[in-house]
C-alpha distance (Angstrom), angle and dihedral (degrees) to the residues before:
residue distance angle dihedral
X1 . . .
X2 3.96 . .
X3 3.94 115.4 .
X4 3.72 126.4 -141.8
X5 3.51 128.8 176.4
X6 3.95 104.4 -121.7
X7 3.83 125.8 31.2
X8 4.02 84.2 -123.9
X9 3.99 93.4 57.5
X10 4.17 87.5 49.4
X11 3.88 80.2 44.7
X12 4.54 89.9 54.6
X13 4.02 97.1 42.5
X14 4.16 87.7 45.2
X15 3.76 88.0 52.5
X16 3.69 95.2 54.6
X17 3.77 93.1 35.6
X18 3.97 79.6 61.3
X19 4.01 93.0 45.8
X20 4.07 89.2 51.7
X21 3.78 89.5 48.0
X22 3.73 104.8 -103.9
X23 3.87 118.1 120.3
X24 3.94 112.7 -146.2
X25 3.55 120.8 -165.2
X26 3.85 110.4 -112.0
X27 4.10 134.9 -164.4
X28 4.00 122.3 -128.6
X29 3.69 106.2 -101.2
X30 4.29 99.0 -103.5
X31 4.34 84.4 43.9
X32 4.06 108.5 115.3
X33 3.90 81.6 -129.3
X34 4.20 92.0 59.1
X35 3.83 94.5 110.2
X36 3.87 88.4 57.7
X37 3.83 145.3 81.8
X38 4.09 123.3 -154.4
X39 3.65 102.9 -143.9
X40 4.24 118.6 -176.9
X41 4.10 121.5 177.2
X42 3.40 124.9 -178.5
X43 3.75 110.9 -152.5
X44 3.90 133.0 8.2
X45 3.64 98.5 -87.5
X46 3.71 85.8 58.3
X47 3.87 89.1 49.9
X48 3.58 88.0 46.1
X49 3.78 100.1 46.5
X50 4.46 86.5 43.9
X51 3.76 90.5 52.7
X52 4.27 93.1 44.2
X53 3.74 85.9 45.5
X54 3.77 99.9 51.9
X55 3.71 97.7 36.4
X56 3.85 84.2 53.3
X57 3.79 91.9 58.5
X58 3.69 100.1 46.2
X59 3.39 83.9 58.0
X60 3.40 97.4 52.6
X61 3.87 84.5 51.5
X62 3.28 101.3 51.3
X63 3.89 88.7 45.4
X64 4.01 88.1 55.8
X65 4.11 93.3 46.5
X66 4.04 84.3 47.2
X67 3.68 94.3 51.9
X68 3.81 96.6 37.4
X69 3.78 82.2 51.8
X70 3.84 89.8 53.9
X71 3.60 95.7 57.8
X72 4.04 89.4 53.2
X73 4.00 93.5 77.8
């Protein structure tokens, strides 16, 4: 299980899971499980291609919150 903070961030990494070809398991919005993602691999290039993939969009959230932040001055 991977832990976000808000059932809309688990919503944002799922959706680019899903655009990198990797299919998370994801909780109805009122679920107590909503802020979460269910994520299973099989083998190490699996693992490796999961932790590339989500390390890649955090990034490209954090890059978005920095440049939205940017415009705010």
């Amino acid at each position: 299980m991977c832990s976000s903070d808000l059932p809309e961030r688990a919503a944002v990494v799922a959706e680019g899971l899903l655009r990198r070809g990797l299919v998370p398991r994801t909780f109805g919005r009122g679920h107590a499980l909503a802020a979460y993602l269910r994520l299973t691999v099989r083998d190490r290039d699996d693992d490796d291609r999961l932790i590339a993939a989500v390390k890649d969009i955090l990034g490209e959230e954090r890059r978005a919150t920095a440049s939205q932040g940017e415009g705010s001055r």
